[in-house]
N, C-alpha and C positions, 0 to 999 in steps of 0.2 A: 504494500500500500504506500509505502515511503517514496518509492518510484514514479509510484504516479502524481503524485502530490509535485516533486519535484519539476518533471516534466510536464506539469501544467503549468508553469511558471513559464516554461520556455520554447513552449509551441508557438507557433506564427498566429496572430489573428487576425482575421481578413476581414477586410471592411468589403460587405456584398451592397450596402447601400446603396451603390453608384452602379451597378449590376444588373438594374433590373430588364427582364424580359416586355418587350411594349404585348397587349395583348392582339392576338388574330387577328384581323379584319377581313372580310368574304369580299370577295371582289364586288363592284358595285354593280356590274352585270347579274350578279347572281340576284336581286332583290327590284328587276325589270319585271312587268307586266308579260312581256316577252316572253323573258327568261322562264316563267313559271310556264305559262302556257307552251314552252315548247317541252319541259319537265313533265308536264304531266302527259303529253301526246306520246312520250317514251315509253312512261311507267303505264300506260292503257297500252298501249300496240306489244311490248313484253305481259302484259297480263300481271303487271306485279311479282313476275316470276324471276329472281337472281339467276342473269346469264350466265356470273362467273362459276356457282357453286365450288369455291374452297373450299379446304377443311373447315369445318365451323361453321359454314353457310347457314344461315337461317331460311334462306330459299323465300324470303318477305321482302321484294326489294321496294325500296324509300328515295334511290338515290338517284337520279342520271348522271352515268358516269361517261365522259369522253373517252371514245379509245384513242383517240388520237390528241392530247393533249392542245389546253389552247395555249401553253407554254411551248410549247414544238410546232404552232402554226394549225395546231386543229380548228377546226369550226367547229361553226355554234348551227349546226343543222340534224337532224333528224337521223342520216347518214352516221354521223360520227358519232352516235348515243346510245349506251344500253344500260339497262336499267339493271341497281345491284343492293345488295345488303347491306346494313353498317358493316356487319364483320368481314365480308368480303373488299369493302372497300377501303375497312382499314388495313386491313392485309396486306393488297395490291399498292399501298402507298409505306409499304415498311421496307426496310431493307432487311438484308440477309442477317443482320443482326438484330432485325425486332426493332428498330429503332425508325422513326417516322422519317420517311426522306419528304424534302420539298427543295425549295428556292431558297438560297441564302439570303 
């Protein structure tokens, strides 16, 4: 116990104050009049049904998901849309270590 008592004295302490993470923001396409109505003409033509079925799939899709991302030049049409699960769709945006990939 002397040890540690010690070495609390002399560990680093990091001021995370200045640190902080700003919160998500959804892109402001996603909350278009548009935007919904082309979401939902997805989630109706898939039947609600999870295209992806991963492990875990709940096979209740919520989502329209781009295959073709609109970070890589996808479009926002009907063509590039299929409809997915939460769990599928946080799956498909994880990397190989579990860890959420996006845009820096």
């Amino acid at each position: 116990m002397a040890k540690l008592t010690r070495l609390k004295g002399i560990a680093p302490r990091l001021d995370t104050s200045s640190a902080k993470i700003p919160p998500k923001t959804a892109d402001a396409n996603y909350h278009t009049a548009s935007w919904r109505d082309l979401r939902e003409q997805c989630l109706v033509r898939d039947g609600f049904v999870c295209q992806l079925a991963l492990p875990g799939c709940t096979h209740t899709a919520s989502i329209a998901d781009h295959i073709v991302s609109r970070h890589n030049g996808g479009a926002d049409d009907l063509s590039n849309l299929r409809a997915v699960c939460r769990s599928c769709d946080n799956r498909l945006k994880e990397n190989h270590l579990g860890e959420r990939r996006g845009r820096a």
